[in-house]
C-alpha positions in Angstrom: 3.6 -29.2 8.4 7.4 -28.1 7.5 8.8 -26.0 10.1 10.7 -23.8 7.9 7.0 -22.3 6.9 5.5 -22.3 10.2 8.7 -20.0 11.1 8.0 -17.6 7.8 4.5 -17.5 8.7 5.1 -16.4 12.1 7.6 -13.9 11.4 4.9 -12.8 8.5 2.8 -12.5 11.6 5.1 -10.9 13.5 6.2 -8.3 11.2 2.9 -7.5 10.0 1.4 -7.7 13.9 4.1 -4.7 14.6 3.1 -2.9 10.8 -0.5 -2.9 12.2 0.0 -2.3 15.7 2.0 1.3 15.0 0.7 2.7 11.9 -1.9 5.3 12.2 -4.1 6.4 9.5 -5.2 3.0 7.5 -3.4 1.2 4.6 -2.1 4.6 3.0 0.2 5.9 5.9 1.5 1.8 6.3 2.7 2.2 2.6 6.2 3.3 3.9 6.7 0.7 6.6 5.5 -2.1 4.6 7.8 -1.0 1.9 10.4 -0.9 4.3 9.7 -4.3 6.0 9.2 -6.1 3.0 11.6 -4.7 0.4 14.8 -3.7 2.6 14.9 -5.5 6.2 13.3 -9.0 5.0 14.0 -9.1 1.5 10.9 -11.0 0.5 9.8 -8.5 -2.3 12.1 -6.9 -5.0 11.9 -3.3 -5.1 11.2 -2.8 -8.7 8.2 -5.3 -8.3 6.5 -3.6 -4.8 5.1 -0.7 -6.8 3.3 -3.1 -9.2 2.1 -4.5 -6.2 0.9 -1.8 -4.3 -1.4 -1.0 -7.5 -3.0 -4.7 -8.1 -3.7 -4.2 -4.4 -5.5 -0.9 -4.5 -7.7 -2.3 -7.7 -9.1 -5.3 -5.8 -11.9 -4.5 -2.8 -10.8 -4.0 0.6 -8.2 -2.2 2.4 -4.7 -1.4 1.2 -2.8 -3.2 4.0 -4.8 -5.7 4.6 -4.6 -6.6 0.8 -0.5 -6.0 1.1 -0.4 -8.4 3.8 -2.3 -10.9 2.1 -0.7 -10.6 -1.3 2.9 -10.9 0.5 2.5 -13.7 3.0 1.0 -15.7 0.0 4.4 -15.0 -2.3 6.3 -15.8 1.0 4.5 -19.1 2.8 1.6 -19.7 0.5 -1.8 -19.8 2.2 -0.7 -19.9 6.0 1.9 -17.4 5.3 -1.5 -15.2 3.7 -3.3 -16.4 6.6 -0.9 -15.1 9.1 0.1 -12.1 7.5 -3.3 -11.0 7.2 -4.0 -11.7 10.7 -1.2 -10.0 11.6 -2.0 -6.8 10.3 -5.9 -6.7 11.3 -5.1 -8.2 15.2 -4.1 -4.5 16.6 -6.6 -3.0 14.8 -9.2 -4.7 16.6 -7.3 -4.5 20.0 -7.2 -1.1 20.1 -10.2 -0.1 19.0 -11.3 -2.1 22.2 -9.3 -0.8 24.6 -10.9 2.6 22.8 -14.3 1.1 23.3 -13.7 0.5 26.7 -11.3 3.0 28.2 -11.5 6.1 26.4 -15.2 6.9 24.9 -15.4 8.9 28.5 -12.7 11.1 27.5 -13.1 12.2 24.2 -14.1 15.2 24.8 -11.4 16.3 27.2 -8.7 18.4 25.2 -5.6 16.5 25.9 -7.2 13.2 24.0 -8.6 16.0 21.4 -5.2 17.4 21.2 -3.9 14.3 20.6 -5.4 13.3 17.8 -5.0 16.4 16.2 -1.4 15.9 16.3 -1.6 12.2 14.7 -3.9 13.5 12.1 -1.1 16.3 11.3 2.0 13.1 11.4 -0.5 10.8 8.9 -0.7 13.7 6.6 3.0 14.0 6.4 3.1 10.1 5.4 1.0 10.3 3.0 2.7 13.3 1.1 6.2 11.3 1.8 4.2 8.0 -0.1 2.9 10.4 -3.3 6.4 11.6 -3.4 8.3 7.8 -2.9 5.5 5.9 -5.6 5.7 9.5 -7.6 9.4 9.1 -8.6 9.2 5.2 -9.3 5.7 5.4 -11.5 6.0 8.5 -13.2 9.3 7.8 -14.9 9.1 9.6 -18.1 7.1 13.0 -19.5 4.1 10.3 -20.8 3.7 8.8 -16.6 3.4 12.6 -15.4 1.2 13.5 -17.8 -0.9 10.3 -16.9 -0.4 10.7 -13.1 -1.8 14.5 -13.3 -4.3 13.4 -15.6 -5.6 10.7 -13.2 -5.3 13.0 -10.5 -7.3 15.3 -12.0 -10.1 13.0 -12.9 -10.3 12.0 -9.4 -10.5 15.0 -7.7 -12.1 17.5 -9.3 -14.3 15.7 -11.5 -15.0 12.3 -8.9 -13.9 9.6 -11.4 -14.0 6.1 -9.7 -10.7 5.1 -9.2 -11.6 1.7 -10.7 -12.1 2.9 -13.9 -8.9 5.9 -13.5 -6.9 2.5 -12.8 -8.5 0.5 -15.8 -8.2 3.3 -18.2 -4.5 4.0 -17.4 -3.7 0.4 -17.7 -5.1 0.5 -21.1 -3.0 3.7 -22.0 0.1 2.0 -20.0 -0.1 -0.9 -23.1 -1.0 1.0 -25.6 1.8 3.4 -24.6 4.4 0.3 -24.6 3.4 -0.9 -27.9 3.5 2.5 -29.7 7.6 2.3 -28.4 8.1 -1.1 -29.1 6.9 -0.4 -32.6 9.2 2.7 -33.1 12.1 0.7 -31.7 11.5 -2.1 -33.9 11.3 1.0 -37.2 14.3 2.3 -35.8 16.2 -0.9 -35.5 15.0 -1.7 -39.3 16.3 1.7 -40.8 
């Protein structure tokens, strides 16, 4: 095996290993970190091309990061760089939920641990918000994308539309969108 990809695979794993190991709240509050691993300090990903792939992530099973990780480390080192990367980001997981098993079941109910948590629940929530405003300004780029965005949103929350089909539907209206322009572009460039 080359030794240029065993070193991208395990700085994949490293990378990712350190993504999973101090993120809290699942894939959606790693959104910013991958992002910022991926697109600014390795370079690996373009940042016009790591929204596409945040949504082709989240319309496949399984979790975001996870998904991210995989979908990366394949564009970077093929299958081991996949392999790695994925491993990377599920590894802490798993160790802490261990050491949780084992060390800490005893005191969840003392208020210190309770306390805790409360106060990572309150920093997740201000990651997510930071993500919908981040992806909100690089999706939604014109008055057709906010009215799709609230749309969507709509559909999900109040009426419990499964975000499969909010994702296929909005595709559909993406292309059909695109060709309705591309058709008044090429009228206008005939006149």
């Amino acid at each position: 095996m080359n030794r240029t990809l065993l070193k991208k695979a395990l700085k994949l794993f490293t990378v990712f290993f350190r993504i999973g190991a101090f993120t809290f709240g699942g894939g959606f509050a790693m959104i910013p970190y991958i992002e910022n691993e991926i697109v600014e300090k390795n370079h690996w990903i373009e940042s016009d091309e790591i929204l596409d792939i945040f949504a082709v992530v989240q319309s496949v099973p399984g979790v975001i990061a996870v998904n991210s990780s995989t979908f990366v480390g394949y564009r970077v080192a093929g299958l081991l760089g996949a392999f790695a990367a994925t491993i990377g980001v599920v590894l802490p997981s798993y160790i802490i939920i261990a050491v949780i098993a084992l060390l800490l079941y005893n005191f969840k109910d003392y208020p210190y641990v309770a306390e805790a948590f409360y106060g990572i629940q309150a920093g997740v929530t201000a990651l997510m918000v930071h993500v919908v405003i981040k992806l909100g300004k690089k999706g939604a780029k014109n008055l057709f994308g906010l009215g799709l965005a609230a749309a969507s949103f709509l559909a999900l929350t109040v009426f419990g539309a499964p975000a499969i089909m909010i994702l296929l539907v909005s595709g559909v209206l993406g292309l059909i969108a695109m060709n309705i322009r591309r058709i008044k572009k090429n009228n206008e460039e005939r006149s």
